[in-house]
C-alpha positions in Angstrom: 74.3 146.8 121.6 73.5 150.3 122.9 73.8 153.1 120.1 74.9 155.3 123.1 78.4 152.9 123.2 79.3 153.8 119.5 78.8 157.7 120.0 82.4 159.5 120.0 83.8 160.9 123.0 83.6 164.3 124.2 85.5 166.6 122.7 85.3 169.1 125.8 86.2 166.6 128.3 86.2 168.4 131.8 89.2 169.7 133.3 90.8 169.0 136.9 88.9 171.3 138.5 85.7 170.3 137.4 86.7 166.7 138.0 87.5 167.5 141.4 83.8 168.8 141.6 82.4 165.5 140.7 84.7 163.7 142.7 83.7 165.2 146.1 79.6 164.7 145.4 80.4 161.1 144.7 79.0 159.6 147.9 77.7 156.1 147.4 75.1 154.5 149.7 75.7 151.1 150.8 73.1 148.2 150.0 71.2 145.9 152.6 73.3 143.1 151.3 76.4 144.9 152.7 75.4 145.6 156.2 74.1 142.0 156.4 77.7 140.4 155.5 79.5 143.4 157.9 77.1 142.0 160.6 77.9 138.1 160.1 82.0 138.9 160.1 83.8 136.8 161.7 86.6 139.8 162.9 83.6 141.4 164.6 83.7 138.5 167.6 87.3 139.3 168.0 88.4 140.6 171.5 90.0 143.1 170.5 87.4 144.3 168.1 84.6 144.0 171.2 86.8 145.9 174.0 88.4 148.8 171.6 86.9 151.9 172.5 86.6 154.4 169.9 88.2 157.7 172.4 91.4 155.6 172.1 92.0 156.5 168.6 92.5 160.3 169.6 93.1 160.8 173.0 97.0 160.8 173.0 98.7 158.3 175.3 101.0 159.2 178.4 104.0 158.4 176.4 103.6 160.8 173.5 103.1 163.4 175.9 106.3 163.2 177.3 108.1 163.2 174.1 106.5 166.6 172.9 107.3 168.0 176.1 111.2 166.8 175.3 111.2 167.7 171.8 109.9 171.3 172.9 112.8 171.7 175.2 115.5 170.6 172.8 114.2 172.9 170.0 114.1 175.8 173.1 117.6 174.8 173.9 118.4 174.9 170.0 116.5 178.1 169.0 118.6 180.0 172.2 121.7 178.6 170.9 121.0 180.1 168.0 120.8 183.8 169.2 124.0 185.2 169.2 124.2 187.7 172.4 123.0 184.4 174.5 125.7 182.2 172.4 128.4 184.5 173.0 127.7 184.9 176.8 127.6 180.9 177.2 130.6 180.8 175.2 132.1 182.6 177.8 131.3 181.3 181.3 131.4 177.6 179.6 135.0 177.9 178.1 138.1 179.9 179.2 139.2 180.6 175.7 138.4 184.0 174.6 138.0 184.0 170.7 139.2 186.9 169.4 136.9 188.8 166.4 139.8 187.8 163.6 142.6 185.8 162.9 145.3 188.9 163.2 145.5 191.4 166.7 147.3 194.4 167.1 147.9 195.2 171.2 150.2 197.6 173.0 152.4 196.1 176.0 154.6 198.4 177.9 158.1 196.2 178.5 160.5 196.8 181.6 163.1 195.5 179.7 163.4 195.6 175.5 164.5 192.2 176.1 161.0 190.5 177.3 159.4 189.7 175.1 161.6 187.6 173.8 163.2 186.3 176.5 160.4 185.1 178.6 161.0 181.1 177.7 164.9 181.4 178.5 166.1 179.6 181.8 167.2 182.9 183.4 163.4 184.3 183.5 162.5 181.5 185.8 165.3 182.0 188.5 163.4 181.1 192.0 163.2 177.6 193.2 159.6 175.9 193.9 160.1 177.2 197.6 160.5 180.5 196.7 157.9 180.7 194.9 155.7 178.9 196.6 156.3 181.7 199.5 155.6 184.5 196.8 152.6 182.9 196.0 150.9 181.8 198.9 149.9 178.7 198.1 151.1 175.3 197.7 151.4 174.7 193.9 151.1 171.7 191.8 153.8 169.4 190.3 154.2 167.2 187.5 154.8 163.4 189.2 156.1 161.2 188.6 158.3 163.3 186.9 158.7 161.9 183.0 162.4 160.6 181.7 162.3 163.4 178.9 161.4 166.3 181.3 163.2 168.6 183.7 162.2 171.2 186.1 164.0 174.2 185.5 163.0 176.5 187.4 159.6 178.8 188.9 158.8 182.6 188.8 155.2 184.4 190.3 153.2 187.1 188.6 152.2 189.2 191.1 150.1 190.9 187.8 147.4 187.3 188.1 149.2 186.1 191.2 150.0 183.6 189.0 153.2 180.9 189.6 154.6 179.2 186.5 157.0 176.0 186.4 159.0 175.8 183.8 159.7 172.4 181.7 162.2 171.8 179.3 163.3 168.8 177.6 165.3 168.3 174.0 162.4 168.7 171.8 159.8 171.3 173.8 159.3 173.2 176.5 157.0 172.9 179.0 155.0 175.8 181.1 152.7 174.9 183.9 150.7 177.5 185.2 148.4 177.9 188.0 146.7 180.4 190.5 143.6 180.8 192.5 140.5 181.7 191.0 138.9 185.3 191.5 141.9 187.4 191.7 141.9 188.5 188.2 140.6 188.1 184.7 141.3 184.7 183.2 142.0 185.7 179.5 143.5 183.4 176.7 142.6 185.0 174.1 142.8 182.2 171.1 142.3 183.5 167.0 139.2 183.6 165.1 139.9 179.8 163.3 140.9 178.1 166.2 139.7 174.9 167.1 138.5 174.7 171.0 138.4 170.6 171.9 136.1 169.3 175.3 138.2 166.9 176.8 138.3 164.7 180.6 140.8 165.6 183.2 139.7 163.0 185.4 136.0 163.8 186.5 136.4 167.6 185.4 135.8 169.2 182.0 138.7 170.4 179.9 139.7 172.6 176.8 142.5 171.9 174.8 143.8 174.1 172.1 146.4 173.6 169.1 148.0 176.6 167.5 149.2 180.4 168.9 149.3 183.9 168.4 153.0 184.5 165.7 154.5 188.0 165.8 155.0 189.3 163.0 155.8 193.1 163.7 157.1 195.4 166.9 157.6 198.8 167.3 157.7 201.2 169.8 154.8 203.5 170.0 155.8 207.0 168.5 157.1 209.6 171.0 158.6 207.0 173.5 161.9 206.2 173.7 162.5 205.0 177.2 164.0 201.8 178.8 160.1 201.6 179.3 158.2 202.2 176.4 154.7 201.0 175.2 155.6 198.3 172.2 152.7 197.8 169.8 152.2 194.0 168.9 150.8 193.0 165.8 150.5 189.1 165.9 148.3 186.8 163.8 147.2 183.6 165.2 148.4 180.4 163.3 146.8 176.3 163.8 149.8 175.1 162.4 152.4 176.8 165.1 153.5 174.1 167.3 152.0 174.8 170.5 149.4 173.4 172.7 147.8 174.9 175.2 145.7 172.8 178.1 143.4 174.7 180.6 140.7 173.9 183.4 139.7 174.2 187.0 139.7 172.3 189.8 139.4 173.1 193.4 138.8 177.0 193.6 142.4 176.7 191.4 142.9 177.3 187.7 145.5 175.5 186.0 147.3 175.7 182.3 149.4 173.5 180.4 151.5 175.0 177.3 153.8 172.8 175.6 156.0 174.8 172.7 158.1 172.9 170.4 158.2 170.7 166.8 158.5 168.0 168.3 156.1 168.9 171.5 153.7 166.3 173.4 150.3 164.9 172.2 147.2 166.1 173.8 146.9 162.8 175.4 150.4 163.1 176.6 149.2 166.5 178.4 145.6 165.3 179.7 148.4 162.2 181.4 150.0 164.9 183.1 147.3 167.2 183.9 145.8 163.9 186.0 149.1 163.2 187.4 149.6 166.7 189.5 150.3 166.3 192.7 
């Protein structure tokens, strides 16, 4: 036996990086006997084998191609969603809900009548007939039909303001306003709260938004040095998910159109989308 085997290992064995070292000059040289079984291998009569062509193994194919160039437009369209002055303005032409900065607004309305604000939902602010109107408006408005067994039409009014005409719904659980008005004559705001929830839905062929929740008031007074029949009222409302109202909104037909529902007991969303498709 070899005195060399008995000797005691190294006590300074090299470290990693000296391995390493050894490693990368370690380049061993094949032996005659090696190419002469490589040459007699039977894989090497293979077709495959004889037609590959070596090119193939880096020059990418057709298909990949096309997938990077689709990858690189979803992460464009992802990294501009991600800016917020382009998100904000998409936000805005896509959806006709305005999210408001926070979940609590404070506005100033001025009120021909103390009374308006809280009357606006009673029977005697919708006093004109579909006819009349109709002949206010200057168009030929929309209704709900069939009409369902739980629902009746009480009653219409136009605001000249959005030259806007509203039907108003009642049955014994909710009410029901339908608005509607041509688009382009004024602002179409809705302003929704901070934590609402803004849901994509189907009318038909045309694309939807349907929101749960509304704006609560919580405080009124009448702005300081004003005491007429007319005076500005400041507002301070906070907007709450769990307030039972639903509001439905889209366009169709140079025309847009709103479905509220108030009420504990109100219809579902798909209840609403059922009507929305059923205007006639």
């Amino acid at each position: 036996m070899n005195n060399t085997m008995k000797s005691p290992p190294d006590k300074n064995p090299p470290d990693e990086n000296e391995i390493e070292g050894l490693l990368s000059r370690f380049k061993p040289v094949p032996s005659s006997r090696f190419y002469r079984r490589m040459k007699a291998a039977t894989w090497r009569n293979l077709t495959f084998a004889q037609n590959s062509v070596p090119r193939a193994r880096w020059m990418p194919a057709p298909r990949l191609i096309w997938g990077l160039a689709i990858l690189l437009m979803i992460l464009l369209a992802g990294a501009i969603g991600l800016i917020p002055p382009i998100r904000a303005i998409a936000r805005q032409i896509i959806y006709s809900f305005i999210s408001a900065p926070s979940n609590q607004i404070e506005v100033q309305v001025t009120l021909t009548s103390p009374g308006d604000l809280f009357n606006y939902t009673r029977p005697s602010n919708f006093p004109l007939s579909l006819d009349e109107a109709q002949s206010l408006a200057g168009f030929q408005a929309k209704q709900i039909l069939p009409l369902p067994e739980r629902l009746r039409l009480v009653g219409a009014r136009y605001d000249p303001g959005y030259h806007a005409l509203i039907l108003l719904y009642q049955s014994d659980q909710f009410t029901l306003f339908l608005t509607q008005r041509p688009l382009g004559n004024s602002q179409d705001v809705f302003s929704i709260g901070q934590e609402a929830t803004v849901q994509m839905v189907m009318i038909g062929d045309v694309q939807g938004e349907f929101v749960r929740g509304g704006w609560k008031v919580v405080s009124t007074q009448t702005a300081p040095g004003s005491q007429t029949p007319e005076s500005p009222v400041n507002i301070t409302a906070v907007w709450d998910n769990a307030l039972p109202q639903s509001t439905l909104r889209w366009q169709a037909g140079g025309m847009a159109y709103e479905i509220r529902a108030v009420g504990e007991d109100g219809p579902s969303q798909s209840d609403l989308i059922n009507w929305a498709n059923e205007l006639k």
